[in-house]
N, C-alpha and C positions, 0 to 999 in steps of 0.2 A: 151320888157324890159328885156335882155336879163343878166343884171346884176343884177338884183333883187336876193335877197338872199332870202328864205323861211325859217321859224323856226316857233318852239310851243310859241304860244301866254304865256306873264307871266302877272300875274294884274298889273303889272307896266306900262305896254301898256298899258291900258284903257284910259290914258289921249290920247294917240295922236290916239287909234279908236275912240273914241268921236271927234277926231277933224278934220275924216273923214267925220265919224255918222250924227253930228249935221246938219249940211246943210241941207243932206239926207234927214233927218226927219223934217227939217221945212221947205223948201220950194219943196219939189218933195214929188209925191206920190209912189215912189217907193220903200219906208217904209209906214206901214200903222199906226207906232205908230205919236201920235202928238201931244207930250212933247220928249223932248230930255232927257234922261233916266241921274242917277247922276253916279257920278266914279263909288261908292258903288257898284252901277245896275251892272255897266257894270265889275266889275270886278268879283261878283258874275254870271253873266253869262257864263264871263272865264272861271270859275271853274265847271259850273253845264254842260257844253258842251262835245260830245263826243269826239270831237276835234276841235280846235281852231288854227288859223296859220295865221302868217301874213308876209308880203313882204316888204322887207326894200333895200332901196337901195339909196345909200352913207350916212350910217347913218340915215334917214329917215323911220317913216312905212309909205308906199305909199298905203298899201290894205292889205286886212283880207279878208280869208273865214273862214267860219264853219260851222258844224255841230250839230243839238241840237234833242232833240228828235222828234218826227214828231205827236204823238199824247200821251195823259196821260195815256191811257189803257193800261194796260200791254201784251196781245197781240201783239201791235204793237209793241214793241221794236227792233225787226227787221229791221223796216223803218228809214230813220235821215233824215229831214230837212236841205237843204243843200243852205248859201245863201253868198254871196260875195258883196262886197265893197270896190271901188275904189276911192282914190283918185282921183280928177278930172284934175290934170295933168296927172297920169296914167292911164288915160281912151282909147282906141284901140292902144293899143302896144302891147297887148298879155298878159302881166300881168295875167289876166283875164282867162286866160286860164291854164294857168301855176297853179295858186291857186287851181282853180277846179280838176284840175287832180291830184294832192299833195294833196286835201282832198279826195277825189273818192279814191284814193289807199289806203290812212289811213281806210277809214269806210271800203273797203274790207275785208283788211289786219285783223281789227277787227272782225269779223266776221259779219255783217250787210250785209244784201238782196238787200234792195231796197234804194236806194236813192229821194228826191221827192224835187222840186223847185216850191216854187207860185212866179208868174211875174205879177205884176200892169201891164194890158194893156191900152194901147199900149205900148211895151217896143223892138224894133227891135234888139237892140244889144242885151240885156238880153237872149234872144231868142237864137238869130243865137249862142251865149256863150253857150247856155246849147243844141242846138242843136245838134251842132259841135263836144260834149263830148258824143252824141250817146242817150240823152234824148229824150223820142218821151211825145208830148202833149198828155194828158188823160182826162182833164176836161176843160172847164170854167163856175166862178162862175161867174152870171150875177148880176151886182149892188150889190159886195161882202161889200163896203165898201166907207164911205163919208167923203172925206178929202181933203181940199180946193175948197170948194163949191158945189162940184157935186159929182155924183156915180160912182164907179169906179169899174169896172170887174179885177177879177182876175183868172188867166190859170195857168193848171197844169201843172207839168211834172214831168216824172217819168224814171227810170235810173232802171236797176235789175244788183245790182253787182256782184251776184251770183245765184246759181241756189238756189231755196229752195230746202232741205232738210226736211227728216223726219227720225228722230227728226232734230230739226232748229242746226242751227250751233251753239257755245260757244258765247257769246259775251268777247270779252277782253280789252286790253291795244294793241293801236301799238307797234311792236316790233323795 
């Protein structure tokens, strides 16, 4: 999707990532929430994210990635949780790769370590996307999670965008 234009998410998006989201979240497991979250939610998430981006292309958002923090300990703030969504027209055009790499250089840029992605398996493209960006698999939880009817495992993966440091690096603002 080579005409896809990227930019920083504003809450005014929230309605049309919800109107990627919602699907997502009620008929696949590849979200593990299961209620479709309100504008409110999502626009508040906008805001509480270390970066947020979405892809638009001819006036449309077609897809979002982001970043949010990866755990509450303050230790961790190093790490971000890094997860994307596509429109399902813009599903294997590249899109998908394009995003991830436009946030991978933000959270660098920022100063963050690690980057980390949970995939609902079975998930093949999910996979080969976060592979391809140099992610090597670190965990799987087994029967992480129960949503539309059955147990669902979920696999790590983990990205190091920088070396660690001692002391850690600054966290900032993309420049």
């Amino acid at each position: 999707m080579k005409d896809a234009a990227i930019r920083i998410a504003h809450p005014r998006d929230a309605e049309a990532i919800l109107s990627i989201y919602a699907p997502i979240v009620a008929d696949t497991v590849v979200s593990f929430e299961e209620r479709v979250p309100s504008l409110e939610d999502m626009r508040e998430r906008i805001a509480a994210s270390h970066t947020w981006l979405v892809a638009e292309n001819e006036g449309n958002l077609v897809g979002y990635a982001y970043a949010s923090r990866f755990h509450p300990r303050s230790a961790y703030r190093w790490s971000a949780e890094v997860s994307i969504y596509l429109a399902s027209a813009a599903r294997g055009r590249g899109l998908g790769r394009f995003l991830l790499d436009a946030v991978l250089h933000r959270l660098g840029a920022m100063g963050y370590v690690n980057a980390f992605a949970g995939i609902t398996l079975p998930n093949d493209a999910s996979i080969r996307l976060f592979e391809s960006s140099g992610f090597t698999k670190i965990a799987t939880w087994k029967d992480a999670g129960f949503k539309l009817g059955r147990w669902h495992d979920v696999g790590w993966w983990q990205l190091q965008l920088r070396e660690p440091s001692i002391p850690p690096p600054q966290l900032g603002q993309f420049d």
